[in-house]
C-alpha positions as CSV (number, residue, x, y, z in Angstrom):
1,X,65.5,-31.5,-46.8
2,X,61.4,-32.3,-46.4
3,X,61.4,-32.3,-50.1
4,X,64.3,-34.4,-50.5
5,X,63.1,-37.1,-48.4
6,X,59.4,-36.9,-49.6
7,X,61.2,-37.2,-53.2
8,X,62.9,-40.3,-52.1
9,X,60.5,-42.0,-50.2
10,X,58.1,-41.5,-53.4
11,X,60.7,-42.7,-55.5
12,X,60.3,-45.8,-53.0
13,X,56.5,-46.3,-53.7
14,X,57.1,-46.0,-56.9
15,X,59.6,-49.1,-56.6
16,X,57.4,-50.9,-54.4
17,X,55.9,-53.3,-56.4
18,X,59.5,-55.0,-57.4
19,X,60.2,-54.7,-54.2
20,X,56.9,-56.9,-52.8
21,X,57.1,-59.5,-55.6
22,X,60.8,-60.1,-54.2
23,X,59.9,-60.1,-51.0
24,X,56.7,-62.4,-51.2
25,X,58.7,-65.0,-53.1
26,X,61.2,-64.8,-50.2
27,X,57.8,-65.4,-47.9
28,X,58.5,-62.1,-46.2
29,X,55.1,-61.1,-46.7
30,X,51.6,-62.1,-46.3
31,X,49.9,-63.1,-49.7
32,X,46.4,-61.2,-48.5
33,X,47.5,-58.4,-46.1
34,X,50.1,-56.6,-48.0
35,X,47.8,-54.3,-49.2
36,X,47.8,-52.9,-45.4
37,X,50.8,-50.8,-46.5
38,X,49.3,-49.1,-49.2
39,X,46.6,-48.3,-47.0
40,X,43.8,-51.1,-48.0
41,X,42.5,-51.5,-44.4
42,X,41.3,-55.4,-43.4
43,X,40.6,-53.8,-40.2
44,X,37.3,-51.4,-39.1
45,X,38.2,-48.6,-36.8
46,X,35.0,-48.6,-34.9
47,X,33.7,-45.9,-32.5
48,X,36.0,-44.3,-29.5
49,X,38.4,-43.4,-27.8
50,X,42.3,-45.5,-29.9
51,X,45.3,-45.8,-28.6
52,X,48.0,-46.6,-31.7
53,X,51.2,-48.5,-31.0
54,X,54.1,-48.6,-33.9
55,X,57.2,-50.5,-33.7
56,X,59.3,-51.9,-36.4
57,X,60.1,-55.9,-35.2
58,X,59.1,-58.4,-33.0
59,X,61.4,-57.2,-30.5
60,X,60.1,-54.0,-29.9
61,X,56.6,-55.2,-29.8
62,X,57.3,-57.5,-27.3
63,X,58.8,-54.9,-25.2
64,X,55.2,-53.2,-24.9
65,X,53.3,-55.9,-24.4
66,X,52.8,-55.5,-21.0
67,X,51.6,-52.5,-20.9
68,X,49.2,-52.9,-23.8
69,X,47.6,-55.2,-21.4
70,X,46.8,-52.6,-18.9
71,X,45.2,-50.7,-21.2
72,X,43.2,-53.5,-22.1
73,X,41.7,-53.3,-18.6
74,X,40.9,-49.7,-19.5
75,X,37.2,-48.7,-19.6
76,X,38.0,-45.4,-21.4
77,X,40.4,-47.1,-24.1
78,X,37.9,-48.5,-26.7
79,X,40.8,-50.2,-29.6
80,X,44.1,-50.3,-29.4
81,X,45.9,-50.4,-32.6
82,X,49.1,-52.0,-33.3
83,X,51.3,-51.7,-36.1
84,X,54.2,-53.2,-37.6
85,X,56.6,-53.5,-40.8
86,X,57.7,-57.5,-40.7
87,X,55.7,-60.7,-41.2
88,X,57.0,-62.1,-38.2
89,X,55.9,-59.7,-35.5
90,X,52.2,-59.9,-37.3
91,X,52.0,-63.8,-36.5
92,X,53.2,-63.1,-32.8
93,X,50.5,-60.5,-32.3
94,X,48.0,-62.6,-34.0
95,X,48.7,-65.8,-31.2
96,X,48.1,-63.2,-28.3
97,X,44.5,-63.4,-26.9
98,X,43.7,-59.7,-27.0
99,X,40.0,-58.1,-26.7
100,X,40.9,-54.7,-28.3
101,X,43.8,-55.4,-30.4
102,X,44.1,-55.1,-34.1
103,X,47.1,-55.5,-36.1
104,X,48.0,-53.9,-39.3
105,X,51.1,-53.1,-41.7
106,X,52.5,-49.6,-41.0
107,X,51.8,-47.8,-44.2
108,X,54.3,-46.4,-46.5
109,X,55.6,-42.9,-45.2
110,X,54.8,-40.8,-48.2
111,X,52.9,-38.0,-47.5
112,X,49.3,-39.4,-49.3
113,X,49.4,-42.3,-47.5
114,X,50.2,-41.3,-44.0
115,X,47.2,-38.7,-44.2
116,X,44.7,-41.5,-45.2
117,X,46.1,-43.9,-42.4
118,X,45.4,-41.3,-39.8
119,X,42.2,-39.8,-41.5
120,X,41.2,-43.5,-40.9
121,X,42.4,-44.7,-37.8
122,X,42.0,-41.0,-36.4
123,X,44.3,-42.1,-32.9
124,X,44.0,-40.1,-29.5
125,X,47.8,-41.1,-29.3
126,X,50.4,-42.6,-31.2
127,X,53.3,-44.5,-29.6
128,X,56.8,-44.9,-31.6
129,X,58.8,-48.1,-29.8
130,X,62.7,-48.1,-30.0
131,X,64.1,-45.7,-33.2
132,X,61.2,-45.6,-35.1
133,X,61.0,-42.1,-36.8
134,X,58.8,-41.3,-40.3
135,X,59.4,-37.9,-40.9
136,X,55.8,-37.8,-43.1
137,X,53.8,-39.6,-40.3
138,X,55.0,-37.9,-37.4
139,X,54.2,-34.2,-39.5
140,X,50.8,-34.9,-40.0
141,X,50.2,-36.4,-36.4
142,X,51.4,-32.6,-35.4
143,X,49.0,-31.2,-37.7
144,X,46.0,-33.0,-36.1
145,X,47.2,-32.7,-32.9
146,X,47.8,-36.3,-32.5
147,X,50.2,-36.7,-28.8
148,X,53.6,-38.1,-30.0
149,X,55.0,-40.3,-27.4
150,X,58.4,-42.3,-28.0
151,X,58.9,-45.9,-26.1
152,X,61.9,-47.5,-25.0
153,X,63.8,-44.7,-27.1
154,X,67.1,-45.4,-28.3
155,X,69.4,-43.9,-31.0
156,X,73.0,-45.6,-31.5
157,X,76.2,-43.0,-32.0
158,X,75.5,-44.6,-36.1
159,X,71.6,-43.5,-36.4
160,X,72.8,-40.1,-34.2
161,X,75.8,-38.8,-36.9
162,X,72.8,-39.9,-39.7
163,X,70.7,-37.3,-38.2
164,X,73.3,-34.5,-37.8
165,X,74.1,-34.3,-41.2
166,X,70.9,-32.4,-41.4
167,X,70.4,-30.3,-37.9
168,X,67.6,-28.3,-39.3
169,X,65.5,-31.5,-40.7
170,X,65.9,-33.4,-37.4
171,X,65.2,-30.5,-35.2
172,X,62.4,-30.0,-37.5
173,X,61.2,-33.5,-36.7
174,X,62.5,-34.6,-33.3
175,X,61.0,-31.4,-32.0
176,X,57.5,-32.4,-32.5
177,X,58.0,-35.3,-30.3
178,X,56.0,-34.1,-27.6
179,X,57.1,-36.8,-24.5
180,X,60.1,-39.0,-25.0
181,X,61.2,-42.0,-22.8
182,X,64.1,-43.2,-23.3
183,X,65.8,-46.5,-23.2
184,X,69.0,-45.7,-21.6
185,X,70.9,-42.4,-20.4
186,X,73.2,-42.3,-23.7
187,X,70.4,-42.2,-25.8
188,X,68.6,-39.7,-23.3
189,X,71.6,-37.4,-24.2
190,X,71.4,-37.8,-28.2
191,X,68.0,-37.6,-28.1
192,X,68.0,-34.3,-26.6
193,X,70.8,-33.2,-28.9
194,X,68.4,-33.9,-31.8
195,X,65.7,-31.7,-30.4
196,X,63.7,-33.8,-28.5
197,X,62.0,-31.2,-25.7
198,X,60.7,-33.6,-23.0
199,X,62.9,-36.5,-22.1
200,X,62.1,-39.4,-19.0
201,X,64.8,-42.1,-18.2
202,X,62.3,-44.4,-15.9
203,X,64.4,-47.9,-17.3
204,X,64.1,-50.0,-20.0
205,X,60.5,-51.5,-20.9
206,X,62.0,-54.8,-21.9
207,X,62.6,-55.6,-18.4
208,X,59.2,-55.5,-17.7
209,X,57.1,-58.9,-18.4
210,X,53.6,-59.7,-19.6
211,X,50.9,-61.0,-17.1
212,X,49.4,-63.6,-19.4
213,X,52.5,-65.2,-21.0
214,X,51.5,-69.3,-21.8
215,X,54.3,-71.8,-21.6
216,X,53.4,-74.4,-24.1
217,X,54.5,-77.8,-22.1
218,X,56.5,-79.5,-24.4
219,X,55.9,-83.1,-22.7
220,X,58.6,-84.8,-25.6
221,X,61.0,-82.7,-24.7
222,X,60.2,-83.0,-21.3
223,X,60.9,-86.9,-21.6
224,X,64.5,-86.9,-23.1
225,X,65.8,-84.0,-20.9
226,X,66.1,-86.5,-17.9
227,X,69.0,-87.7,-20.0
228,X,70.2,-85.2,-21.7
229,X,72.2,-82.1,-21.3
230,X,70.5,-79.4,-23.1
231,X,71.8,-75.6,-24.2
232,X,70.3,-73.6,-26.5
233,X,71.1,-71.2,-29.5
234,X,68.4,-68.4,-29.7
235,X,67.5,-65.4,-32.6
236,X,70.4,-66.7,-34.9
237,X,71.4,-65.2,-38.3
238,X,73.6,-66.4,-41.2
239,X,76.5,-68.2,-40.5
240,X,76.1,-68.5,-36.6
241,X,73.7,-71.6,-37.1
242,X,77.2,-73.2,-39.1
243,X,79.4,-72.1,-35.6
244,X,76.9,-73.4,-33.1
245,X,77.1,-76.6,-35.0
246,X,80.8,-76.9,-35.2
247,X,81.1,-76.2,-31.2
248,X,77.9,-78.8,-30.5
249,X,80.7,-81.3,-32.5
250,X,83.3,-80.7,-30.1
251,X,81.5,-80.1,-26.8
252,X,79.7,-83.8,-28.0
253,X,83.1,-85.1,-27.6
254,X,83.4,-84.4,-23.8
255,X,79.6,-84.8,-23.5
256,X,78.0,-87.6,-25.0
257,X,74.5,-87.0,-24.3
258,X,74.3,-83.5,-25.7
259,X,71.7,-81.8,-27.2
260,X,71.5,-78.5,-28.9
261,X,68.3,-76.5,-29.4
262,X,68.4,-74.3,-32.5
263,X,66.0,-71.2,-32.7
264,X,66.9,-68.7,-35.9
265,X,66.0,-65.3,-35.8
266,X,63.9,-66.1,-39.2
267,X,62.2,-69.6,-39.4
268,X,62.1,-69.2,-43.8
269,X,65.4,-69.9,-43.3
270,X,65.2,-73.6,-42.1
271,X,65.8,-75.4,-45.3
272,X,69.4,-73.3,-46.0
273,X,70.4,-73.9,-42.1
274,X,69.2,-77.8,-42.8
275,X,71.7,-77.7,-45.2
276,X,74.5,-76.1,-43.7
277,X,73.7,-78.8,-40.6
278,X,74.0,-81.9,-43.1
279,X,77.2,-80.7,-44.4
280,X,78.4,-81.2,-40.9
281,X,76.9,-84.6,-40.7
282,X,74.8,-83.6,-38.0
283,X,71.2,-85.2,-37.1
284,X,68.6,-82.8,-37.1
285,X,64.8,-83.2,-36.0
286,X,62.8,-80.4,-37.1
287,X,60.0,-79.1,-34.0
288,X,57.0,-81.4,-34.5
289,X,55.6,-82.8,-31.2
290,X,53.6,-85.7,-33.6
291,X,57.5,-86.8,-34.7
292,X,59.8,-89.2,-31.7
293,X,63.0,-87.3,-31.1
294,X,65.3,-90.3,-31.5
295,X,68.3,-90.8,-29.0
296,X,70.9,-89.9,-31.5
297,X,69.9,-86.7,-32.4
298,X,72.3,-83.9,-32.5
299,X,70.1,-80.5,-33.2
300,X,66.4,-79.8,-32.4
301,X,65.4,-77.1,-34.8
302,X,62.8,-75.0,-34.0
303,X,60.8,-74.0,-37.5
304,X,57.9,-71.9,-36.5
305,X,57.8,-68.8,-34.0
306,X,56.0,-68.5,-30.6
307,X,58.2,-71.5,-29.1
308,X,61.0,-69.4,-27.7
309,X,59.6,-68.5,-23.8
310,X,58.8,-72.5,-23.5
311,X,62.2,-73.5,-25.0
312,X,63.3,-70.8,-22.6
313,X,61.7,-72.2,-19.4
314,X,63.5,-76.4,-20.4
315,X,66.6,-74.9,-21.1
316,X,69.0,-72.8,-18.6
317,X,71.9,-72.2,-20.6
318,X,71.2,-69.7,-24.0
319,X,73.6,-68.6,-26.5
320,X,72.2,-65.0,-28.0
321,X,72.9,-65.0,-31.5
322,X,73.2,-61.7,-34.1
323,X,76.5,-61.2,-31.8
324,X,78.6,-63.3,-33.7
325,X,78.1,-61.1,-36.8
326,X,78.1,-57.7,-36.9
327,X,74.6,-57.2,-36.0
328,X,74.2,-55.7,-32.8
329,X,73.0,-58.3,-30.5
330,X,69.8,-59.5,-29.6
331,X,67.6,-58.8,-26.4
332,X,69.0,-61.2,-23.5
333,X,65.9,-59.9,-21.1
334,X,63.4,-62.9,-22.2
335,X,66.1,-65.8,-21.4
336,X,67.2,-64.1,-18.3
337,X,63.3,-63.5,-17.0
338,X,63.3,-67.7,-17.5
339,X,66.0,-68.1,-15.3
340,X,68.5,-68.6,-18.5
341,X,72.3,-68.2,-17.8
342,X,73.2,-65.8,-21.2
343,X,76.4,-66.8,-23.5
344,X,76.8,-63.7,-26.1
345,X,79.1,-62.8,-28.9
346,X,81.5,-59.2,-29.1
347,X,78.7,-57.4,-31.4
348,X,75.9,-56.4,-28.9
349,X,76.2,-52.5,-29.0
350,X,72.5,-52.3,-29.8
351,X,72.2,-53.8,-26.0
352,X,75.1,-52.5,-24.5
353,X,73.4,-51.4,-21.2
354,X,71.7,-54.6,-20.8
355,X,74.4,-56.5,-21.1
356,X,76.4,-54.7,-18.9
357,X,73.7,-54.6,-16.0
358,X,73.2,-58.4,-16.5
359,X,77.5,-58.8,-16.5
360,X,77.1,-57.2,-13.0
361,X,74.5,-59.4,-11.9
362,X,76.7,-62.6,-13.1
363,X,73.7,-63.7,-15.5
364,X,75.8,-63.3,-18.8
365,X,79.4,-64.4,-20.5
366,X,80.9,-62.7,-23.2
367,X,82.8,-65.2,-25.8
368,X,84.5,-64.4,-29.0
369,X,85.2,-68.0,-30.4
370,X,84.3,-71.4,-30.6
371,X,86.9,-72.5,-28.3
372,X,85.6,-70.2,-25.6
373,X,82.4,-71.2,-26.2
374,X,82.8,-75.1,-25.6
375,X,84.6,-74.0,-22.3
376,X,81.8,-71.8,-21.0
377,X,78.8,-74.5,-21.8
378,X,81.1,-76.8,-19.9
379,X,81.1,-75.5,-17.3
380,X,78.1,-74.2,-17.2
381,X,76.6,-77.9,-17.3
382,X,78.8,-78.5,-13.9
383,X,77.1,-75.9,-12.2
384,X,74.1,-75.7,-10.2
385,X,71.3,-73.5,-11.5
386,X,69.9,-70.2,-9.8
387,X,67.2,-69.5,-11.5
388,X,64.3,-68.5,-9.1
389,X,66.7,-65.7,-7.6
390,X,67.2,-64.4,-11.1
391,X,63.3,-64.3,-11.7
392,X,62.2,-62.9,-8.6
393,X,65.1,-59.7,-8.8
394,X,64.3,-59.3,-12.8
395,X,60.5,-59.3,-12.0
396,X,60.7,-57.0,-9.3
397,X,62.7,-54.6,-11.9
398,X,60.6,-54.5,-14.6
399,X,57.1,-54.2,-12.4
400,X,58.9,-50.8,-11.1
401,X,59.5,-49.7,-14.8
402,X,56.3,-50.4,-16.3
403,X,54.4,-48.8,-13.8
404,X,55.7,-45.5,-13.7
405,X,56.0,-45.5,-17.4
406,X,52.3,-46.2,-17.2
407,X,51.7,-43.7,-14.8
408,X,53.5,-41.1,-16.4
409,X,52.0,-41.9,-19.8
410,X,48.5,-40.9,-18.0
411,X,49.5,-38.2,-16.5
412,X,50.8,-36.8,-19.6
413,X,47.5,-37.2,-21.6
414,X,45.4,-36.5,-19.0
415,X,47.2,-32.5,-18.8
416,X,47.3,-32.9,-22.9
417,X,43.7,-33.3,-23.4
């Protein structure tokens, strides 16, 4: 099966080009740093003692953030490396004011180019957030006798029958994991099925929150909420942008001073959701504090990323999008942290146990149409808001979480070294 999958994922490099040229006229990619993932570094390693952190998106970034941070404060930890496979999560990473960050493209996993990342970057660890397994990468990390450590591990019952179409492969592979945390007890239980030796349920990282996070005050915003009531639709995809709009159109109806924040899950894709808007003959302003928000607008738009946790901390009531569509769901931990009641769609398997913590705690509604929607945000508006309780319990969660996750982390490396 090794050679199988070092055939395909060849076949892939091979393919590559096509696929950038697609995917830089779609602006998925960045013009001068794309080269990262064939292993042209625009990084220097420097001297000492690197700690490297891999995860696929922004959300699984995000979820580490915090405890990147205290091994910032770490004498012994010279450069932390980060890694990642989308444009998006680069641009966060870039607007946080780290000392001994770097960020670069995770390379393609062929079995070349894997061995001249880590001849390179030479890491005394390597992190793996969330589902993020490459067969060639994590081989060669066992060869130099690299500690694999998996964050926030989760595998879905989808991902997990994948896997066991091939016991030996993923044995193979999942048994050179050497320490696993895991995201939630399901996936603690599949994991272990898959070979995984050495498996910690200490919570979910995303509860925990960063020490340094920067509201940006939005002071025109801040002068039309006095008259307004404001919701807002967060990390929407295709075709959600169209339903939000239709229910802002109705709820506007009972509400006449009604505003609706829209924040997509990719900003490229402002001038198609512009469209889709028009053809509703809704009024849009596009974010730009130099531009007035006029009285009669409908939607505020939000076209560039790094606004979501000040959008968050104006606005109490948030619709999670990608669980309209079959997509999973999106994390509802940022919103809630902000003191954000959470409206979500059927589709959030891929945040099941969140969801049904925060359904406990009364901090999120599940809705399955437009109708039930309107009636939600309605009363929602009514209501008075508890968000300092929310922050304080939420907080005091993921403090718990990220400390023993740290603490266990050392422990670990200090016995492994």
């Amino acid at each position: 099966m090794l050679f199988i999958y070092r055939f395909l994922i060849n076949l892939v490099f091979i393919l590559s080009p096509i696929i950038l040229i697609i995917r830089l006229f779609k602006k998925k990619e960045d013009l001068t740093r794309f080269k990262e993932k064939f292993c042209f570094f625009t990084k220097e390693r420097g001297k000492g003692n690197l700690l490297w952190f891999h995860g696929a998106s922004v959300g699984e970034l995000q979820s580490i953030i915090p405890l990147v941070e205290k091994y910032e404060k770490r004498k012994d930890i010279n450069k932390i490396l980060i890694t990642s496979n989308t444009l998006s999560s680069s641009k966060v990473i870039g607007k946080l004011k780290f000392k001994k960050v770097v960020h670069q493209f995770f390379p393609i996993d062929t079995n070349f180019h894997t061995k001249k990342f880590l001849n390179y970057w030479s890491p005394s660890a390597a992190f793996f957030i969330d589902s993020e397994i490459w067969p060639n990468t994590i081989i060669n990390l066992e060869k130099k006798n690299i500690p694999i450590l998996i964050l926030n591990g989760r595998i879905t019952k989808k991902t997990y029958n994948r896997w066991r179409r091939f016991p030996n492969f993923s044995k193979f592979i999942f048994n050179k994991i050497n320490l696993c945390f895991s995201s939630n007890y399901k996936s603690k239980i599949i994991l272990r099925k898959l070979g995984v030796k050495k498996i910690k349920y200490l919570g979910n990282l995303k509860f925990s929150q960063s020490e340094n996070e920067k509201i940006i005050n939005f002071n025109y915003l801040n002068k039309i909420i006095p008259s307004k009531k404001i919701w807002c639709a967060s990390s929407t995809h295709y075709n959600e942008e169209k339903f939000i709009g239709i229910v802002h159109k109705n709820l506007k109806k009972k509400i006449k001073n009604l505003l609706t924040i829209i924040i997509p899950r990719h900003v490229e894709r402002t001038e198609l959701i512009l469209k889709e808007l028009n053809k509703l003959n809704l009024k849009v302003h596009l974010h730009d504090e130099k531009k007035i928000i006029k009285k009669d607008t409908d939607i505020y738009l939000v076209n560039s990323y790094g606004q979501t946790k000040s959008i968050y901390n104006l606005c109490k009531n948030v619709f999670l999008g990608g669980s309209i569509i079959d997509h999973g769901g999106q994390n509802p931990l940022e919103a809630t942290r902000y003191g954000c009641n959470i409206i979500y769609g059927p589709n959030v398997q891929n945040f099941e146990e969140i969801y049904s913590y925060l359904n406990k705690l009364r901090l999120s509604s599940k809705i399955s149409s437009k109708s039930q929607l309107l009636k939600k945000l309605n009363n929602l508006f009514g209501k008075k808001n508890n968000s300092k309780k929310i922050q304080y319990k939420l907080k005091e969660i993921g403090n718990k979480i990220l400390n023993n996750t740290f603490n266990e982390i050392n422990i670990f490396l200090k016995n492994d070294s």
